[in-house]
N, C-alpha and C positions, 0 to 999 in steps of 0.2 A: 390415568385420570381423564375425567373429561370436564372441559372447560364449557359453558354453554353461555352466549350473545341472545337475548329475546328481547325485541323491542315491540310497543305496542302501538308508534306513529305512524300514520297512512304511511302506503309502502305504495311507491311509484309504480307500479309495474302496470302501463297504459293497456296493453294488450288484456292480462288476464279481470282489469276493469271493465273493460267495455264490453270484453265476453258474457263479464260477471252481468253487466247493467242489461243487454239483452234477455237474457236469462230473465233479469228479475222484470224487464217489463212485459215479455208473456205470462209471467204469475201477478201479473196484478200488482207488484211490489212501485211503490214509490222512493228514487233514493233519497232523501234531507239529511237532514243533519243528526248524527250522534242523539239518542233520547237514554238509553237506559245503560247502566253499567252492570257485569258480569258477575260484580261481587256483592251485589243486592242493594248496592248503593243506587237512588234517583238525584237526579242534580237539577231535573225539571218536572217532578213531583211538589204539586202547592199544597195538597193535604196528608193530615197524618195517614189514611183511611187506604189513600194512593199510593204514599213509601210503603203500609203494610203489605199493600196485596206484592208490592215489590220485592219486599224481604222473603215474604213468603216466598216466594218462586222461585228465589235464589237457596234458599235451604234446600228445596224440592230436587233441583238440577245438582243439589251440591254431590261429590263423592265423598262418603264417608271414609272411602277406604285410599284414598288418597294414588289410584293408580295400582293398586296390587293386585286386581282380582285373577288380570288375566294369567298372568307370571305364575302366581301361586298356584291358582288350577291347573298348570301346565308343568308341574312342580321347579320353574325358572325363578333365580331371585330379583329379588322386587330393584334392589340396587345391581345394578350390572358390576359385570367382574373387573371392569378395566379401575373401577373404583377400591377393588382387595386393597391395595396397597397402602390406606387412610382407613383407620376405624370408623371415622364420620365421611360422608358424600357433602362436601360442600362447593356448590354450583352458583357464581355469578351470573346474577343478568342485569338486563338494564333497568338503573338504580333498585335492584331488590337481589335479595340472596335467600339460599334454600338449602335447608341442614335435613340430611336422612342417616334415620342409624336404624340397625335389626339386628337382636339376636343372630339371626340367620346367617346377617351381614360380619356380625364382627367374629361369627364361627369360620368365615372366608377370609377374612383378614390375618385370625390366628394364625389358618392352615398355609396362606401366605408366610407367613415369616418363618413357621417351620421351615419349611422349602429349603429358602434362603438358608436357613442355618445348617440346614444340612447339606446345599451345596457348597457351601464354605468349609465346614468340615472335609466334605469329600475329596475339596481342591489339596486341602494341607496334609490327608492320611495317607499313608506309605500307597504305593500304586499296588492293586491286587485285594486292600482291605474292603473287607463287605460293610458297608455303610446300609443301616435300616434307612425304606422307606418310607414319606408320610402315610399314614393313615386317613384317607378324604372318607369324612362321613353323608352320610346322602342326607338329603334335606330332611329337615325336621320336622315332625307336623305341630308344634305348639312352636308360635313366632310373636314377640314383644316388639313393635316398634314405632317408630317416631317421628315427624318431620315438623319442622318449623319452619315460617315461612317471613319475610322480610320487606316492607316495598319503600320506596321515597327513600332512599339511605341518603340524599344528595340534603335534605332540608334536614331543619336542626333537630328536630321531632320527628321519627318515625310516621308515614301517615298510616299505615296501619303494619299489625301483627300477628299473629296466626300460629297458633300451635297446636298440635295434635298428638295424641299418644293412643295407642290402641296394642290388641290383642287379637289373635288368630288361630285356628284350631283346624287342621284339616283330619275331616271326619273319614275319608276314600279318598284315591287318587280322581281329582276331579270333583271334588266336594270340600267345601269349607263354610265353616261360621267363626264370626268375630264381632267385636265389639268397640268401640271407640267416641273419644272426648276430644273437647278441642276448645279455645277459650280464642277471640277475635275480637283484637284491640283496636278500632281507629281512633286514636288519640284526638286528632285536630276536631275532630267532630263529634268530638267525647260519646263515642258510639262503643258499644260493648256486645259480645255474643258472649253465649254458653250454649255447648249442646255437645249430645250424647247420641250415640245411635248403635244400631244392633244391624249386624248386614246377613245374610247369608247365598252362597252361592252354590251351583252346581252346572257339572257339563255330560246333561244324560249320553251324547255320543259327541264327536271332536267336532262338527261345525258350529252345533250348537251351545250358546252358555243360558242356561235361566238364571238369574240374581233377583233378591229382593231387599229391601231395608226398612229399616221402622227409626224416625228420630226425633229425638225433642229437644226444644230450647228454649232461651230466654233474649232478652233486647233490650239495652238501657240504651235510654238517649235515642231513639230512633227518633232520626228525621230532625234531629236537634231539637225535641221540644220535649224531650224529658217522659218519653214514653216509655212503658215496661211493660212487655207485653211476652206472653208465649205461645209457643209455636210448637206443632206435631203434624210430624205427616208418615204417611207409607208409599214406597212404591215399588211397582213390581216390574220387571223388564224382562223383554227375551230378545237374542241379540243372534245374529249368523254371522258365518265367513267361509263364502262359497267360491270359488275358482272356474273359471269355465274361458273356454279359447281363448286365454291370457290376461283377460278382464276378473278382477277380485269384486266379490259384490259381495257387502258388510249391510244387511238390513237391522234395524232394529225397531223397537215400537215396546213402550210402559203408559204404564197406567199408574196414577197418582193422586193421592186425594191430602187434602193439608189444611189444617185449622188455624189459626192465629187471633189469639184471645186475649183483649185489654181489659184492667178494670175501668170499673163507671168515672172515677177521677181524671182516669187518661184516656178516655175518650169511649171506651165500653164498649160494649159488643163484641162480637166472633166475627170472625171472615173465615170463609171459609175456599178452597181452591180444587178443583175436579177437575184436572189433564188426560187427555188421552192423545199421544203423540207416536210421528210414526217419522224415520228417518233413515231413509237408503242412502248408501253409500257407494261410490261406485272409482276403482282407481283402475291404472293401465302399469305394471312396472314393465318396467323395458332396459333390457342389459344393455351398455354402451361399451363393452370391455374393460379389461385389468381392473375388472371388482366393481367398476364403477354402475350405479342404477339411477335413473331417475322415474319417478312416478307422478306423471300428473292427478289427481283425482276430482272430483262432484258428489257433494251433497245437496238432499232435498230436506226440508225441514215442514211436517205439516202438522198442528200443536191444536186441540180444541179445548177451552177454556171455561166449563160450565160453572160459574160462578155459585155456589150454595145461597140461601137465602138467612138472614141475620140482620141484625142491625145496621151492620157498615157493610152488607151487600146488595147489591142491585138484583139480581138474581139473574143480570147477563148470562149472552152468549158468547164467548170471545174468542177468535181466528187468528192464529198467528201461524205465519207464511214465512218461509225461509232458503235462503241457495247460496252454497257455501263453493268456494273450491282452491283451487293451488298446486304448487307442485313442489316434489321434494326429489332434492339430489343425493345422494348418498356413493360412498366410498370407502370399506371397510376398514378400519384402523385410520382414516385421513380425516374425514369430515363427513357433517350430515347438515344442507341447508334446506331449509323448510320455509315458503310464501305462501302465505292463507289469507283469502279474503273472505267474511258473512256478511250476510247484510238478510235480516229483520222487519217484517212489520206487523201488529197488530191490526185487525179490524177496526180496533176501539180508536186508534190514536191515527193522526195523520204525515206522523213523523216517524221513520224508518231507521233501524239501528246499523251502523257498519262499522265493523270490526278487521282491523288490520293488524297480520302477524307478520314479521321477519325474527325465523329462529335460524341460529347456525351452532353445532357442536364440533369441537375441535378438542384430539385427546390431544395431554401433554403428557409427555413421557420425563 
């Protein structure tokens, strides 16, 4: 099993800050203060018109398929094996927990306890008796499944909740389409989602993946003043993972276009969102022996934001600049700890977004 630690509070690490803060002062970036949150929530958003175009962009970045593309195209499962042993993958982190189940998965779980029963068998049958062995069937291409997601566990009311269920079809090895639902509860701020969306992906040859997706939704309560409003967008992506004198270089770059439309009661008009974003990637792994790795990495983030023209648009141009980086330890069967700094800024605003991770996984046996 694996146990997983994710905190989301600045994370001391003086050095890969001030690397970070150089970095961001040859792009032009300002550090400030915290402005925008990941999950489409604004906390320094004063108008409805401002959380929308917020919401919107967070549907747009969202993954519909909740981390499976790569696995699946690579016919790998989406829930790792050290998990067979539990029908359900459930993963603590900090104050929030994360529930995953697949067909796929609980096809692995089965052929787990087979196993088992039949080295238990084997232990107690006369020495010499031929004991059958399991049967492992190779991946399946029709997969059902599901993750729920958990946050604030520590206050009396959930602050929000998140579930998602979907469906997946690989058409060739290396190609898949699927479909997927998902309902997002933030209670305290009687915030509501729904949405739906259709993905599909392929990998014309092994560096590269092309994906695309189409999704829609709905919004109650946005921005707490009782907005209902929905939301569709499309977008398209192409992504590498290229290897060259020890250096991995992960480019990517999508394209994306999203509407979000209220009635005339709730403040009316369309907004509309026009991204074109491009985002290299760049790590170093490096062996340290007995299994052990560590990888420091660097992202660049460069996002242009052609506003549509509507009611509740200005018909901007907007610039958003970004430089990410960190490093991850890893040790196979022992631990995986992972330090990530982002840090954010629009054109439009003059307030900079930074984002701090400390993840660490630890199996228990």
């Amino acid at each position: 099993m694996m146990y997983r630690v994710t905190t989301g509070r600045p994370i001391g690490r003086l050095t890969l800050r001030i690397a970070l803060a150089g970095l961001a002062a040859l792009l032009g970036l300002e550090m400030v203060s915290p402005a925008l949150a990941t999950d489409g929530t604004c906390a320094d958003c004063t108008t409805g018109p401002e959380a929308r175009r917020t919401r919107l962009g967070a549907l747009i970045e969202d993954d519909p398929t909740r981390g499976r593309l790569d696995g699946r195209l690579d016919d790998k499962p989406w829930i790792g094996q050290d998990w067979a042993t539990l029908p359900v993958a459930v993963k603590p982190n900090d104050q929030s927990l994360d529930m995953a189940a697949s067909l796929q998965h609980l096809g692995s779980y089965e052929a787990r306890r087979t196993l088992r029963k039949i080295e238990e068998a084997q232990a107690l049958a006369p020495k010499g008796l031929p004991v059958p062995k399991p049967v492992t069937p190779g991946p399946a291409a029709l997969d059902v499944w599901s993750k729920v997601e958990v946050k604030s566990l520590e206050s009396e009311t959930a602050e929000a909740k998140r579930g998602t269920v979907g469906a997946d079809y690989r058409l060739a090895r290396g190609a898949l389409i699927g479909v997927s639902a998902e309902m997002h509860d933030d209670t305290p701020k009687l915030h509501q989602d729904t949405r739906l969306a259709a993905y599909f992906a392929i990998k014309p040859w092994s560096p590269v993946t092309l994906d695309a997706k189409a999704q829609w939704g709905e919004s109650h309560g946005l921005h707490g003043q009782g907005l209902i409003t929905t939301q569709s967008a499309v977008t398209a992506r192409v992504k590498g993972h290229f290897s060259f004198e020890g250096l991995v270089l992960t480019p990517m770059a999508s394209v994306a276009h999203g509407v979000d439309e209220a009635a005339p009661e709730n403040g009316g008009g369309a907004i509309e969102k026009r991204t074109l974003s491009v985002t290299p990637r760049i790590s170093r792994p490096v062996e340290l022996g007995g299994g052990a790795k560590v990888e420091p990495f660097l992202s660049l983030k460069s996002a242009v934001d052609i506003a549509g023209s509507g009611a509740a648009s200005d018909g901007h141009v907007d610039t958003t600049r970004g430089v990410g980086g960190g490093v991850t330890f890893a040790k196979p069967d022992a631990y995986t700890l992972s330090v990530t700094t982002d840090i954010e800024q629009a054109t439009s605003s003059d307030r900079s977004t930074m984002k701090g991770r400390l993840e660490l996984k630890l199996p228990l046996r």
